[in-house]
Steps between C-alpha positions, in 0.01 A plus 500: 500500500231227470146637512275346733154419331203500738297191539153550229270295729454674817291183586755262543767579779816411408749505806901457350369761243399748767768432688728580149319830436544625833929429525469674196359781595666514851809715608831329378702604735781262691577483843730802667842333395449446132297865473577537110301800304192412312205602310259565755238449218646183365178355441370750300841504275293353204321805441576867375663699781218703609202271422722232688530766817148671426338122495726456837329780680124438383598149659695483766477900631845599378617862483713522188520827405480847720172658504398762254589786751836388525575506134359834486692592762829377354440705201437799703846462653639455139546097565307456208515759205263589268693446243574139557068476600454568142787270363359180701125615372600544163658148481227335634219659417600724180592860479123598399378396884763694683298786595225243619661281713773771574163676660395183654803420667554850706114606546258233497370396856514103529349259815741260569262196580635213765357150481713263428358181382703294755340504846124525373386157630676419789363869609161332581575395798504818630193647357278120580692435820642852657834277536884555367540148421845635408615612861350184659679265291845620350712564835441116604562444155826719482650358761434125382655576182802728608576201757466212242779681276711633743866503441662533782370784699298236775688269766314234369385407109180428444378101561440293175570804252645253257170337457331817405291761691153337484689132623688644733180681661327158501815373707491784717121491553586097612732586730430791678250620811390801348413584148500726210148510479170607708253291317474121477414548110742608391744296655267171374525663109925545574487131494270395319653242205323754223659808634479722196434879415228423367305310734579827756451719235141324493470611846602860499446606181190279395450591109797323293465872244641653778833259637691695278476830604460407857831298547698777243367802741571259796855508397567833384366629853869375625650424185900559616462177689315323189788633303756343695290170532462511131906527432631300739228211400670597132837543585610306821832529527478871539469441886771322654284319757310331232100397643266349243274815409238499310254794430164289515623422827471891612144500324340206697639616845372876427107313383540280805567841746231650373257251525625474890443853506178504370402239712648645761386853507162453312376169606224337289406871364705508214446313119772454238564895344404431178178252525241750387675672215329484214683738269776403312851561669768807365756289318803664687764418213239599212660767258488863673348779280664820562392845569605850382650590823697204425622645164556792645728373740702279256561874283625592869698318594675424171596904502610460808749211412590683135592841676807283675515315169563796287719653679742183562464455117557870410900409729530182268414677146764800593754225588429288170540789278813607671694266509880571529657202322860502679752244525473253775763457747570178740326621806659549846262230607175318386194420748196229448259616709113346498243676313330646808373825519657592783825422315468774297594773742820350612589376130455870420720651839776225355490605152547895638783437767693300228421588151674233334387225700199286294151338695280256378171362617395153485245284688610470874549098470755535248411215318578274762173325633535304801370401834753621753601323853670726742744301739302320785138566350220273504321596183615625066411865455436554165738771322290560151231657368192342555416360215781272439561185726869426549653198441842589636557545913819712634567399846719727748736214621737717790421839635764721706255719691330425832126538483434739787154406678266769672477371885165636482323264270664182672263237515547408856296782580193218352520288862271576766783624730755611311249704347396660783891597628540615138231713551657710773910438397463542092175693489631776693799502287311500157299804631877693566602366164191598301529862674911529371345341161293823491794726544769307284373218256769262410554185317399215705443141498107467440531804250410382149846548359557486115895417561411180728323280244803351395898553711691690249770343679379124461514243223316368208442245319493606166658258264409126449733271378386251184672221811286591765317209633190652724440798248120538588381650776080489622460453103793819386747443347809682776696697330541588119706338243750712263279430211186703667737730656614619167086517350449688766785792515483509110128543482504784769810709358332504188173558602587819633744587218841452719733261229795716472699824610470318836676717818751351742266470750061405439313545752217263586277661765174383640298635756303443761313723781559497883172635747440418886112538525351397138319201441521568084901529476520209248245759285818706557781260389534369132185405340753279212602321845098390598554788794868395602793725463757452230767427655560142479412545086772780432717249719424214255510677190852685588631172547419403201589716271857506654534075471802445273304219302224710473641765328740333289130300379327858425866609336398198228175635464625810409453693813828601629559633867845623572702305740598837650125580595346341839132493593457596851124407651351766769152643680363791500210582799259715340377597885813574641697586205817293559651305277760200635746279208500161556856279430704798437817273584485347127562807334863527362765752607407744254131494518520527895666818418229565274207423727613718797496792235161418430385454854503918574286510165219240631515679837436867368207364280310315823519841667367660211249236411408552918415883430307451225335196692463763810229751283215255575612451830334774733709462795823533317579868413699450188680859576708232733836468440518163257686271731237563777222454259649198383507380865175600581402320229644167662358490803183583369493127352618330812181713718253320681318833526532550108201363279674651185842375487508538090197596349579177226389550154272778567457743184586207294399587113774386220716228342737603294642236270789627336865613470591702844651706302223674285321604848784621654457875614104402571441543848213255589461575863530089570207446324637252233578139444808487311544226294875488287483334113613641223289487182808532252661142579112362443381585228216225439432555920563104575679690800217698552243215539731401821507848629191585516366128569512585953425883420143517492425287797748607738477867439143554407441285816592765705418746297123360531524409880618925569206594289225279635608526890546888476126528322332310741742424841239335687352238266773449243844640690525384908420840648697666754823308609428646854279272663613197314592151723695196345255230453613128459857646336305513186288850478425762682141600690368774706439335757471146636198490338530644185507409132861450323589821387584466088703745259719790680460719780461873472782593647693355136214631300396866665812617240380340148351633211321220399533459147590221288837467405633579157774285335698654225724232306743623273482336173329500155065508593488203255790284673266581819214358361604231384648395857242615741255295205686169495411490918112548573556544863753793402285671179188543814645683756557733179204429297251528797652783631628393866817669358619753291730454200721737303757417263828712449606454179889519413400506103334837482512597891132581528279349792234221399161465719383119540144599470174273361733228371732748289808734550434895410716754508521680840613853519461665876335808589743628751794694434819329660597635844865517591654633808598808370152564430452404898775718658334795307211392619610473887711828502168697323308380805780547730524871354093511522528389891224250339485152725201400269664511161843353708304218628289393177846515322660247740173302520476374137903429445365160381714501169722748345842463301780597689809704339682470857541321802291719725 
């Protein structure tokens, strides 16, 4: 993260470094298709976790942490012990000041002060002119701007877009009757030949101490669509109607609107805001000094995360130290799944149905970074995590299945008469439909489904040929050659620790996430896939691994795949909990046989995974028979009505990174990343350095995003879902005239415990170090505390706290809780006739160690 140093001389106005300071400090978030988890705080990533969030709310008006009566009242529901209070003080502050702050954080009365420092200046107009320059200005403003990057919602693009916004303003303003502007002012200054921000600036603002502040609270009054200016002007191809955007382009037209509107509405009665200040101007990005209640808070809300901690820690450290060592048969079947947390439930329900079969988690790409073209599109979507740009494109060259279209959205309802005999012949129709839709929600054509991305009937083109002649495609390379097919299956298998013992049949299952009415279902599909589902990957990878020439290449590397075992690629719908197997016609005779003996095992697990799913679900009754839960469950993600088809990553708090083996029996109520490696085959963790390499950024990304949207839904999350319209196909507002919405609604947050997620790595502390130390974009997510790191390690089998820099010894409070401890629990209270003790039981099953498969 590169720290953005504030200009010294407040004199001299610099514009491209203003205009650098404020992307930096903007929302990063991408347009609605490419909706990949981030740190919501990115900008403050260069500092310690809470002075980075603590300096974010002095700022910028942030909530990022509950209030003190929350924490209290946590801890008066038993959410937060005591014991665990004393623990986090006594680490932090040392044992002698535990009965201080311990005092401090349960009795002492604290005013929680509001004034952000954004806002201050701009808030003058109000008090000098009893105007909201804000409502006058931004829905012209909105509309301008949601127009110029439309893609694809209007009839008609905007004129001149690829010259930019201001140009293509000027052109309009040429060419048309009416205008965008009352005044003939500001009309002369849009085109003027020294058009700059500061000469309007001049005029607004007046005193060059004060541009600053005035254009960065200018832009944080709407700063969703300065976001989205900002990215797209960084990253262009993310839209696929590509307009020349720039943000300074966003800044003039807002300083030009206002000085209309002053104009306007005030006449000659108004001066620039800042003219007659004399003092010296609050330096918004100056270093934030912070408060007790602040301190206070941070001891809060680190007990709240270290109660869940503990306990998840106390199921790891009975596990370790009781180990059964047994010897290993060649499971049933084997499974690569992606590390997602909501992989970990159905990993588990597999696991239970079929005790000898063997999962694995790996990132949902698989390796395999492309840009993928589905049959008859236009445009590449891009099938990796965000941070790498592929090189390689995979093209779907035939596909079997009709695309069915939705009469309803035909576009020869966009004619003047057509239209109007749609109106009363279609219209009528959709209003029948949407009632049936109401009764019985189905699959259907404009239904964001997971399975569609790709036909898993169709071809692709996987393999290039040394021969081919046109190998290059829009700059990718089409297709792979043997030689990276064989990097890329080698460096996955042993990534995750699979190089021998392998089953007849492997598994390679991606997933994906269908939803009828939900703007944010890419935040639902793979983040490893930039939003996408993982279909087309698992495809790609399967195909791979079962090329003759590949594996007879790995076989002289050492890596030996029996020609007896098969890879076969699939999708798993987290919403819906389905999975479907693509190219099931290559499997031999044998492991046909094999795979319809497995099929029964996959289905019993999706109706399990579908009960456990249903407990957060308040209209499903989980005292349903399973096969109706599981089918309520369905049609709940093909709703129009439903504004929670999945609930996502919510309650999102660990990565494990580890052999599945030594957490087996740890329930982990699909709160867990899973990550597969196995520490023995690396034992100077050269492995380990690839591992964990997409880790940090991919899960802390959305473990950051739940935390900050679920603190403060309004300003850092999108609010409620409810009211939300599709704006420009790239965001969401709440109205026509809103602001972008940025970060997560509440209706995938309401659920979360917003703490920072831990990430236990199994493996010696000082093989750890010396990874996470060789990358410095790693060692600070760990050393600045924006996550938590534990080391398992298989030498002695104690746990190992990343704290201040060093590894200490970690022993947890909590006794382990098993499930015998929980059915004595439940029939006591059951005996007692007690609902209160039944329900707190039930409540906090967030971890326990299993000893069945109840």
């Amino acid at each position: 993260m590169n720290k953005i140093e504030t200009s010294k001389s407040k004199d001299v106005f610099d514009e491209d470094q203003l205009l650098h300071q404020l992307k930096h400090y903007l929302p990063a978030q991408a347009t609605l298709k490419d909706f990949v988890h981030h740190n919501s705080l990115h900008s403050f990533q260069d500092k310690e976790f809470f002075d980075g969030i603590f300096s974010a709310s002095e700022i910028f008006g942030f909530h990022v942490t509950f209030n003190i009566g929350t924490y209290r009242k946590l801890h008066q529901q038993g959410r937060i012990s005591t014991s665990i209070i004393k623990d986090v003080i006594a680490r932090s502050k040392g044992e002698k000041n535990s009965a201080v702050y311990l005092d401090k954080m349960l009795h002492t009365a604290y005013k929680h002060v509001y004034k952000p420092r954004i806002g201050q200046l701009r808030a003058e107009w109000k008090k000098q002119y009893k105007i909201n320059i804000d409502d006058l200005v931004q829905p012209l403003l909105f509309r301008i701007i949601g127009c110029f990057l439309d893609q694809g919602i209007s009839i008609w693009s905007f004129p001149f877009a690829e010259k930019g916004l201001i140009n293509a303003l000027k052109e309009l303003e040429q060419h048309s009757f009416s205008s965008f502007f009352k005044s003939k002012r500001a009309k002369a200054l849009l085109f003027s030949k020294d058009l700059s921000i500061e000469k309007l600036l001049k005029i607004v603002v007046g005193n060059p101490l004060y541009y600053t502040n005035y254009i960065f609270d200018q832009q944080y009054s709407h700063k969703g669509w300065s976001g989205i200016m900002a990215s797209i002007e960084d990253k262009p191809e993310s839209v696929f109607i590509e307009k020349n955007v720039k943000l300074k382009d966003l800044v003039l037209l807002e300083l030009l609107l206002e000085i209309d509107t002053l104009d306007s509405v005030l006449k000659a009665k108004w001066k620039p805001l800042a003219l007659d200040f004399k003092d010296k101007p609050i330096d918004y990005l100056s270093k934030v000094e912070h408060t007790e209640l602040e301190e206070i808070l941070q001891l809060w809300q680190e007990s709240f995360e270290w109660n869940y901690y503990d306990e998840v820690l106390s199921g790891v450290n009975y596990l370790t130290k009781n180990k059964k060592t047994k010897e290993k048969e060649l499971p049933s079947f084997q499974g690569i799944f992606c590390v997602d947390d909501r992989e970990c439930s159905i990993r588990r329900h597999i696991e239970d149905v079929d005790t000898s079969s063997e999962t694995f988690g790996a990132p949902g790409f698989f390796g395999v970074a492309i840009y993928f073209q589905a049959f008859g599109a236009k445009f590449h979507d891009k099938n990796c995590p965000v941070s790498i740009t592929p090189k390689h494109l995979i093209k779907e060259i035939e596909m079997k299945q009709v695309r069915k279209h939705e009469i309803f959205h035909s576009n020869k309802t966009h004619s003047f008469f057509q239209g109007i005999i749609s109106t009363f012949s279609i219209g009528l129709l959709a209003g029948v439909k949407m009632l049936l839709d109401l009764g019985r929600p189905k699959m259907q054509a404009d239904i964001a489904n997971a399975f569609a991305h790709m036909d898993p009937n169709g071809t692709l083109l996987i393999e290039r040929k040394e021969t081919d002649i046109e190998p290059r495609e829009d700059g990718l390379q089409v297709g792979f050659l043997i030689s990276e097919m064989v990097d890329i299956v080698e460096s996955l298998l042993i990534g995750i620790g699979l190089v021998k013992d392998f089953s007849p049949l492997v598994y390679v299952v991606g997933h994906g996430s269908s939803s009828a009415n939900n703007p944010h279902h890419a935040a639902h599909d793979c983040g490893a896939c930039s939003g996408r589902p993982g279909s087309v990957n698992a495809r790609v990878f399967a195909y791979m691994a079962n090329h003759v020439q590949v594996r007879q290449a790995l076989k002289e590397r050492g890596l030996v795949i029996p020609d007896s075992t098969q890879f076969l690629s699939g999708m798993h719908d987290t919403a819906s909990d389905e999975i479907m197997f693509f190219d099931e016609d290559i499997l031999s005779k044998n492991n046909t046989l094999e795979h319809k003996k497995n099929q029964p095992t996959f289905e019993n697990a999706l109706d399990l995974n579908a009960k456990e799913r249903a407990r957060r679900f308040a209209a499903i009754p989980i005292n349903k028979e399973i096969k109706q839960i599981r089918e309520d469950i369905k049609k709940r993600s093909v709703s129009y009505f439903e504004p929670r088809p999945e609930l996502g990553h919510g309650t999102n708090s660990l990565c494990h990174v580890g052999l599945r083996e030594n957490i087996k029996g740890l329930f982990l109520d699909r709160r867990a990343f899973l990550q597969s490696y196995d520490y023995r085959k690396d034992p100077e963790g050269i492995t380990l350095a690839q591992v964990l390499g997409p880790l940090p950024g991919v899960c802390g990304g959305i473990s950051l995003e739940y935390y900050f949207s679920r603190m403060d839904v309004e300003k850092m999350g999108a609010g409620t879902k409810l009211p939300h319209n599709v704006t420009s196909l790239i965001g969401v507002t709440n109205s026509s005239d809103g602001d972008l919405r940025t970060g997560l609604p509440l209706q995938m947050t309401e659920n979360h415990d917003p703490i920072r997620l831990m990430m236990m790595i199994e493996h010696k502390p000082e093989i750890i170090m010396k990874v996470i130390k060789a990358s410095s974009a790693i060692y600070d997510w760990f050393d600045k505390g924006w996550l938590h790191l534990v080391a398992i390690n298989p030498e002695d089998n104690n746990l190992y706290l990343f704290y201040k820099g060093a590894f200490k010894k970690y022993t947890p409070l909590k006794e382990v809780l098993k499930t015998n401890d929980i059915n004595k629990v439940i029939a006591e209270a059951k005996e007692m006739e007690s609902n209160h003790i039944l329900e707190a039981t039930l409540e906090n099953l967030d971890t326990y160690v299993y000893e069945n498969k109840k």
